[in-house]
N, C-alpha and C positions, 0 to 999 in steps of 0.2 A: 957490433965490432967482433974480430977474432976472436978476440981475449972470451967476450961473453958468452958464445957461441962453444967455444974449450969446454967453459963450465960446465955447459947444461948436460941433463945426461944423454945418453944416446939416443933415447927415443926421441925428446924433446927437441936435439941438435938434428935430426932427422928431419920432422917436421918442420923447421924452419927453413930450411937449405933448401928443401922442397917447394915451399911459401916462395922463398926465393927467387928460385928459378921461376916458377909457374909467373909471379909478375913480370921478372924483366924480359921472359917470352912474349908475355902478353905485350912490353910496352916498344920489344921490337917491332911484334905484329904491327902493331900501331903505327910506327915509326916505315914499317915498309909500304902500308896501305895509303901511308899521305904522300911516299914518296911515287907510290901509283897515283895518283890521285891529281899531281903534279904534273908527272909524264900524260898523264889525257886530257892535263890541262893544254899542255903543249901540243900534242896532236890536235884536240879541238882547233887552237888558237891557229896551225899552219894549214889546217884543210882551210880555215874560213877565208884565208889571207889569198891562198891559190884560188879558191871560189870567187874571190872579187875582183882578182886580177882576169879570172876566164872572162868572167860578166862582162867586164870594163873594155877587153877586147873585142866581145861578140853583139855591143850593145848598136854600133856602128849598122851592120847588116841585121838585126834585128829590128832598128828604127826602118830600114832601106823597105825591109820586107813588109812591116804592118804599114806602113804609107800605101806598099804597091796595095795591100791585101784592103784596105780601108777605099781605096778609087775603086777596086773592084765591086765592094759588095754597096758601095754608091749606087751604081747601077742596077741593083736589084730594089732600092731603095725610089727609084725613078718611076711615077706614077705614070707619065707617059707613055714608057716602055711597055708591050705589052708581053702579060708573062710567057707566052710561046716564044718568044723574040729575046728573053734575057740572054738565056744562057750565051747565045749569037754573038750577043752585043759585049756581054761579058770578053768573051773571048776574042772580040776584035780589037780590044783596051788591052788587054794580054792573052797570049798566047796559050793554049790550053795546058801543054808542058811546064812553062817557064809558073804558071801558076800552080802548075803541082811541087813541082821544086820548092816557090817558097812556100808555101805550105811544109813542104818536108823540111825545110831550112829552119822556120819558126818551132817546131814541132821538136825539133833537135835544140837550139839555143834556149829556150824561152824557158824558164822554171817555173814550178809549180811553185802554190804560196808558201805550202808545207815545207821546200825545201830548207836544211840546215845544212848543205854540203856535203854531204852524207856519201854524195860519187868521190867529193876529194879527200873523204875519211878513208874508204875503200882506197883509193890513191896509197894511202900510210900504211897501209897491211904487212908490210915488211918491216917497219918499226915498230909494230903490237907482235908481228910474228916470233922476235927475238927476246922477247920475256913474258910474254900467257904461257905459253907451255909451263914452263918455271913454277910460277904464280897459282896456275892450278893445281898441278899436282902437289904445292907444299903448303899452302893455306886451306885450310875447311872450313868453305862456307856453309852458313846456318841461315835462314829468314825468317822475317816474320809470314803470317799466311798470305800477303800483300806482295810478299816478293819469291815465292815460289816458280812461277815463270821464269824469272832469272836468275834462278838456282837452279833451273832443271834445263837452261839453256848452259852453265856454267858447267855443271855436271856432265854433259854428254861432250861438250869444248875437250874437257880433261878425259875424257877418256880417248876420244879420235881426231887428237890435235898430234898425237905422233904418226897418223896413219897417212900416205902419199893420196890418200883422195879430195881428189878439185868437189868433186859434189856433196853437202850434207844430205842428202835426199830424205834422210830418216832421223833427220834432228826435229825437235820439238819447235811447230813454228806460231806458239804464242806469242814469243816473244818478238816476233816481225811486223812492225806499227807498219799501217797503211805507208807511211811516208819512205820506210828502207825497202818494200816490197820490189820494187823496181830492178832495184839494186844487189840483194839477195836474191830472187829468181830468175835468171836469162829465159829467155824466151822460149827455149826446149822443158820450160817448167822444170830443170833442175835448182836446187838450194847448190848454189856457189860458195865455196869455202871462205873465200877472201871476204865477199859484202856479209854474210854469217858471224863471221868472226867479230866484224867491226857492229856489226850490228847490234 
């Protein structure tokens, strides 16, 4: 209490005020990391929701396609057919075009097993945009030797999260699981700020 705290002498009223602070610093921390922890609940939970709605509308012409693509490789499957003659035959059942199409169709809709929506996390980059900067610079994280990857992806977040550049090109890419690679490099093999960030 006040009163007690009067008493003590100066040194001692020192060190406690300090005690003080230092916990309910610590049990704001606390209090703003669950309220993080909350918010990526909610990003998680609306990438997944957008991901099942893409699925559910793309599942249509994705059935269309592996039918056509399933009658096609029938044909190669045909003991009759002799193999000089398939590809002929293939392509008399469909067109050599239209079968590259679906192929590119499939190739586009279809997900990998690994996916966890991770394009429609990348989607939310303007809702993680508006409070990581914040987050890094005013909290200091520490790991154990297990999580040093993602302190050393956290670390470099906080220093060139103020900087206008689209490419991390020289950020730390342990932390890029097989399954975000996709995602975090475009095809010019630059690191993309956006899938980076989420990543």
């Amino acid at each position: 209490s006040v009163f007690n705290i009067a008493r003590m002498s100066p040194q001692k009223r020192m060190a406690v005020l300090v005690a003080f602070v230092l916990a309910w610093e610590t049990l704001a921390l606390d209090d703003a990391l669950d309220v993080l922890d909350a918010m990526l609940a909610v990003i998680i939970r609306d990438a997944r929701k957008i991901g099942q709605k893409k699925r559910l509308r793309s599942l249509k012409d994705l059935d269309k396609s592996a039918l056509a693509l399933a009658s096609a490789c029938s044909y190669l499957l045909k003991e009759e057919t002799p193999d000089e003659s398939i590809r002929a035959e293939v392509f008399s059942y469909i067109p050599r075009q239209k079968l590259a199409e679906i192929i590119t169709l499939v190739r586009e809709i279809a997900r990998p097993s690994d996916d966890n929506f991770h394009e429609e996390m990348v989607e939310q980059y303007g809702r993680v945009r508006r409070f990581l900067p914040h987050l890094l610079n005013t909290v200091k994280f520490s790991s154990a030797p297990a999580g040093v990857t993602t302190l050393n992806a956290c670390d470099y977040l906080s220093r060139e999260f103020s900087s206008r550049r689209q490419f991390f090109d020289d950020a730390p890419t342990e932390i890029i699981s097989r399954s975000w690679k996709r995602l975090v490099i475009n095809k010019e093999k630059h690191i993309t700020r956006r899938g980076y960030t989420l990543c």
